[in-house]
NULUM-863633 format. One record per residue (C-alpha): residue in three letters; x, y, z; residue number from 1. Coordinates in steps of 0.2 Angstrom, whole numbers, plus 5000, padded with zeros to 4 digits. Each point is the difference from the previous one (the first is absolute). Layout:
% NULUM-863633
<r Ala u X v Y w Z k NUM> $
...
***
This chain:
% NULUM-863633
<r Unk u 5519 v 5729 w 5388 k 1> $
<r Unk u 4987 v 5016 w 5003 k 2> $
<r Unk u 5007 v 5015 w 4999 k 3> $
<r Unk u 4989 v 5006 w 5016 k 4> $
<r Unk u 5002 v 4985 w 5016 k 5> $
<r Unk u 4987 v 5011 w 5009 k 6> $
<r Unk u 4982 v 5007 w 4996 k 7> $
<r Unk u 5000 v 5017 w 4997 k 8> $
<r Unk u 4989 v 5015 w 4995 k 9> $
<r Unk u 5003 v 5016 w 4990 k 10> $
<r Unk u 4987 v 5014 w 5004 k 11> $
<r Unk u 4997 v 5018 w 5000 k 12> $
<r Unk u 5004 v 5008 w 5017 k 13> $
<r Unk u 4992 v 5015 w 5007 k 14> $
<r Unk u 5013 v 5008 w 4996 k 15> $
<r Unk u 5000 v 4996 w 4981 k 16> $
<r Unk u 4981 v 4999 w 4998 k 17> $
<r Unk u 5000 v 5016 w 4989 k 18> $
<r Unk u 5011 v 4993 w 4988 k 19> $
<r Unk u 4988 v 4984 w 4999 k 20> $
<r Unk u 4993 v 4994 w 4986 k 21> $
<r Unk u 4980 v 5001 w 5006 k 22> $
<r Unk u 5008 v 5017 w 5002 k 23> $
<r Unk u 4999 v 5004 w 4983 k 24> $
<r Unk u 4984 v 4989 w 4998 k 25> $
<r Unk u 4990 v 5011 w 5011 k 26> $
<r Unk u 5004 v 5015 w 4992 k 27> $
<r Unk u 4996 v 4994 w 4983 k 28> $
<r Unk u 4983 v 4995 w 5007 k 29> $
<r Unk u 4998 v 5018 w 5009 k 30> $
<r Unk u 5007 v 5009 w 4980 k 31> $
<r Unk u 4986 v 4988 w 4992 k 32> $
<r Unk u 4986 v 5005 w 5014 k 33> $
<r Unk u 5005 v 5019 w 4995 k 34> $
<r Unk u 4999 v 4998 w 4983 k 35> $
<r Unk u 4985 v 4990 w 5001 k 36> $
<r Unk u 4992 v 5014 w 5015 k 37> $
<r Unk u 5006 v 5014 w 4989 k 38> $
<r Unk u 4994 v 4996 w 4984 k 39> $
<r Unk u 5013 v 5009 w 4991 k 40> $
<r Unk u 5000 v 5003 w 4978 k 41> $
<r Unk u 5011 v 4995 w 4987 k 42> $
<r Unk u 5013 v 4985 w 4997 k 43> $
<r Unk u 5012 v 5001 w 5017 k 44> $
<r Unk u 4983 v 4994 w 5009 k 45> $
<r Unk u 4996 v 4986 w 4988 k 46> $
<r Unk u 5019 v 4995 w 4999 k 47> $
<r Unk u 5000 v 5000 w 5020 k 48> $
<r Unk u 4983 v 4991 w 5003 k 49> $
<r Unk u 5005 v 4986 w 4989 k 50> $
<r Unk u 5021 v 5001 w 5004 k 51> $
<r Unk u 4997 v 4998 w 5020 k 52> $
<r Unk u 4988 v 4985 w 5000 k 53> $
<r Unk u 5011 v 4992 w 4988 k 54> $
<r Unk u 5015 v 5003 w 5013 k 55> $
<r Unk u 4993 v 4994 w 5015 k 56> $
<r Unk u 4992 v 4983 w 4989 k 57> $
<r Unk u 5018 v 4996 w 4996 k 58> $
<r Unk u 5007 v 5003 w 5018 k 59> $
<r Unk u 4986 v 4991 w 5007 k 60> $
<r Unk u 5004 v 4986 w 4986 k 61> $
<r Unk u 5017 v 5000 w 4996 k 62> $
<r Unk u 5006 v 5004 w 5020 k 63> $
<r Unk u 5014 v 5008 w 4995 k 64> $
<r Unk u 5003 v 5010 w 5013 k 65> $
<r Unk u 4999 v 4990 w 5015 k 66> $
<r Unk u 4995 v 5006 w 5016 k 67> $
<r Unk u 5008 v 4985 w 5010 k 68> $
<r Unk u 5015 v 4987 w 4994 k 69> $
<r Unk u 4999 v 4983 w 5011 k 70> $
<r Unk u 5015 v 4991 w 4999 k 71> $
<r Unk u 5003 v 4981 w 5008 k 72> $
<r Unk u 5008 v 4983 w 4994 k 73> $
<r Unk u 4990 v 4995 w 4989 k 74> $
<r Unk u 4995 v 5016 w 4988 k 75> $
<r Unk u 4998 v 5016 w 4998 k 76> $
<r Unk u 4982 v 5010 w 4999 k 77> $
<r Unk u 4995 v 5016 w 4995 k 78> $
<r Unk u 4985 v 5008 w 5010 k 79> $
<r Unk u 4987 v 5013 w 4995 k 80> $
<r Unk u 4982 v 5003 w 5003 k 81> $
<r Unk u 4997 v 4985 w 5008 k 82> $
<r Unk u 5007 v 4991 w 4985 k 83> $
<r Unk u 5017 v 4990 w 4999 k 84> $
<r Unk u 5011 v 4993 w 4986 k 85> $
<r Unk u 5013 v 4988 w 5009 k 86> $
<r Unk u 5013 v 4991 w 4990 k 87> $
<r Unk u 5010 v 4984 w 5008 k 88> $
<r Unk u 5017 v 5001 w 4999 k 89> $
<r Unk u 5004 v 4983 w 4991 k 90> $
<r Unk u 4986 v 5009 w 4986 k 91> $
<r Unk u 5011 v 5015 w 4997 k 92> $
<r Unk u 5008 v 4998 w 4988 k 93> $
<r Unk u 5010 v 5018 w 4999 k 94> $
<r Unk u 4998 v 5015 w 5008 k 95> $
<r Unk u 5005 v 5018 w 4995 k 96> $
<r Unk u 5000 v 5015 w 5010 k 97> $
<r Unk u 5006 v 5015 w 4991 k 98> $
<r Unk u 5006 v 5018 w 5007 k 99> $
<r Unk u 4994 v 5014 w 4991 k 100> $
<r Unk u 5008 v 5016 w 5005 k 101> $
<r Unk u 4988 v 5006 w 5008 k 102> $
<r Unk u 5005 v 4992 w 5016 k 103> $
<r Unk u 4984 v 5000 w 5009 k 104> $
<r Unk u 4993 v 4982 w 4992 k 105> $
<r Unk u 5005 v 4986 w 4992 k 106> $
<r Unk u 4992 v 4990 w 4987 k 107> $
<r Unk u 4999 v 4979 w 5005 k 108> $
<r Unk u 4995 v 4988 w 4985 k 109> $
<r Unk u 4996 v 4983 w 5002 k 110> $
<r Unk u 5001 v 4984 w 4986 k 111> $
<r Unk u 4991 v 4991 w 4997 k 112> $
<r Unk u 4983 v 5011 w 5004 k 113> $
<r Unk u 4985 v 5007 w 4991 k 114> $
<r Unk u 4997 v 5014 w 4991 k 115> $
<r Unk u 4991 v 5007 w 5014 k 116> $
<r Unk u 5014 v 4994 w 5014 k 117> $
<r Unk u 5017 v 5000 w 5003 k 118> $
<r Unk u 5006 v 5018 w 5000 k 119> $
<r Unk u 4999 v 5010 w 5016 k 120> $
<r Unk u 5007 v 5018 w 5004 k 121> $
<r Unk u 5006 v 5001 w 5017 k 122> $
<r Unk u 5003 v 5018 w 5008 k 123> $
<r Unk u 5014 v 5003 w 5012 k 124> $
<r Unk u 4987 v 5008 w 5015 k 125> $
<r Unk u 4997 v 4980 w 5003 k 126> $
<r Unk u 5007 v 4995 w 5017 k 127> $
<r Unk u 5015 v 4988 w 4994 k 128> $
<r Unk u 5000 v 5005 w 4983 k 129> $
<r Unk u 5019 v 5000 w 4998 k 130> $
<r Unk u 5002 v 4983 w 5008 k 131> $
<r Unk u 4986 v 4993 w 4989 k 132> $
<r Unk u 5007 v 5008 w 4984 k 133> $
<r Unk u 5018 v 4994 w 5005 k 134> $
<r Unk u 4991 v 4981 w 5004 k 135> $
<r Unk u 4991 v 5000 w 4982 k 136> $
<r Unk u 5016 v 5006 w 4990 k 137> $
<r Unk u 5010 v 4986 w 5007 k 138> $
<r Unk u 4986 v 4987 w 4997 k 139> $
<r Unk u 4998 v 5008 w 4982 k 140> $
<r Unk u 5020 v 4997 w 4999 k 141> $
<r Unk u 4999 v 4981 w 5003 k 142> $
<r Unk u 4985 v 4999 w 4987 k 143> $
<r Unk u 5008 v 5009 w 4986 k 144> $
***
């Protein structure tokens, strides 16, 4: 049986949109574009001009930090960027979410999955957050 009977989608409200993920993206690309504008000296601006390209390749790659969670019978997909990594739920072979404490995200594994997929941080300012994370551990509890 699905764990989710209905469709259903995770997103950042207006509320929450600061705490986003393409948040954080956009900044790295505003740093990047100073230290690019600036043309600052020494090792911090080599280390930065290389470090935020790198970031925001593996976000855009990776989408580990999701900017919308679509749930329905059938499977579960992780959305950024226009970009989706959906898993079925007779695929899944276990999940894993894990708490850090630090209470203001959770980390969700997938197997099987790539390198490059399976393992997305969801951040509590994501409208039904808790009832995802509460669906997912008990899903993750049937498939241990």
């Amino acid at each position: 049986m699905s764990p989710w009977p209905v469709k259903e989608q995770r997103t950042y409200s207006s509320v929450g949109w600061m705490r986003s993920p393409m948040v954080e993206d956009v900044a790295l690309v505003l740093a990047l574009m100073a230290v690019l504008g600036l043309h600052p000296h020494g090792p911090l601006a080599v280390a930065l001009g290389a470090a935020i390209p790198a970031a925001i390749a593996w976000s855009l790659i990776t989408l580990h930090l999701p900017s919308r969670v679509h749930v329905d019978p059938t499977g579960i997909a992780f959305a950024a960027y226009g970009r989706e990594h959906r898993f079925a739920w007779g695929e899944i072979e276990r999940i894993r979410v894990r708490r850090f404490i630090v209470g203001d995200r959770v980390l969700v594994r997938i197997a099987p999955s790539s390198p490059l997929r399976g393992r997305y941080w969801l951040i509590d300012s994501m409208d039904g957050y808790d009832q995802l994370v509460r669906a997912l551990e008990e899903r993750a509890r049937q498939t241990a």
